[in-house]
C-alpha positions as CSV (number, residue, x, y, z in Angstrom):
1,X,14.6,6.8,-13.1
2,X,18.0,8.5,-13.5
3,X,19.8,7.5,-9.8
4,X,19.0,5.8,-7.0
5,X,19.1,7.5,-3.8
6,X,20.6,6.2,-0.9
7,X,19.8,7.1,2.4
8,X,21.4,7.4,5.9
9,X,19.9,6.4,9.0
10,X,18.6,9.7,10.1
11,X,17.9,10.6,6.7
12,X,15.7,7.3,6.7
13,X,14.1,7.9,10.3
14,X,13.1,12.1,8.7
15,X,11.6,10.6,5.8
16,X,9.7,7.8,7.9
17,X,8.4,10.9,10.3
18,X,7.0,13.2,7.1
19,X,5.2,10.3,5.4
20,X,3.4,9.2,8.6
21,X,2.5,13.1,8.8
22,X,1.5,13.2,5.1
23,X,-0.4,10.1,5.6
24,X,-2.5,11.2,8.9
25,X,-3.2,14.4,6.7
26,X,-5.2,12.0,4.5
27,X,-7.3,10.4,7.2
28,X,-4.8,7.5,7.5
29,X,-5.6,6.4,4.2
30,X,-2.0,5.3,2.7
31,X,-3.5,4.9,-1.0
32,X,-5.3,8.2,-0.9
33,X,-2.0,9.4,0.3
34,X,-0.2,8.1,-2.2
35,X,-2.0,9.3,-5.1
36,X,-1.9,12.7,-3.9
37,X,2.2,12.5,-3.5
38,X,1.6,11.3,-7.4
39,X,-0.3,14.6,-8.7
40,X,2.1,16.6,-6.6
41,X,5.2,15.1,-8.7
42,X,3.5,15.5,-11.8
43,X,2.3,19.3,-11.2
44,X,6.5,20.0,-10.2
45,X,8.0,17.8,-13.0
46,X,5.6,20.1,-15.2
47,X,6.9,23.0,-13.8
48,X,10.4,21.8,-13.8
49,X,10.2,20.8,-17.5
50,X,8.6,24.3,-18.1
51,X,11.9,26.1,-16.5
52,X,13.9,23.9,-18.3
53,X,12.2,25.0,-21.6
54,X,12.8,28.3,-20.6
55,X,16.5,27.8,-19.8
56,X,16.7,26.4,-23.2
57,X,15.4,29.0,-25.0
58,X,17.1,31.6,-23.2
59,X,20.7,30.5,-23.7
60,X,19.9,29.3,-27.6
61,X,19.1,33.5,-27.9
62,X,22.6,34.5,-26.0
């Protein structure tokens, strides 16, 4: 992990609210939740790594 994130108050109380959505969207089921939230980082951290490839390459050609 490169930083840790701090968070206000109402940052805190907006992410409370979305995770409690995220985790009704999975029947209530925090774990299932959770692994979910998992694949979803992985599929963007691919893409992000992908642009960042791209990036790369694209300023090593300039």
């Amino acid at each position: 992990m490169d930083q840790i994130v701090r968070l206000d108050s109402r940052q805190e109380a907006a992410l409370q609210a979305i995770a409690e959505r995220f985790i009704v969207q999975h029947k209530g089921d925090p774990v299932k939740a959770l692994k979910e939230m998992i694949v979803l980082n992985g599929h963007l951290q691919e893409r992000l790594d992908a642009l960042g490839t791209a990036r790369g390459k694209s300023v090593k050609q300039r």
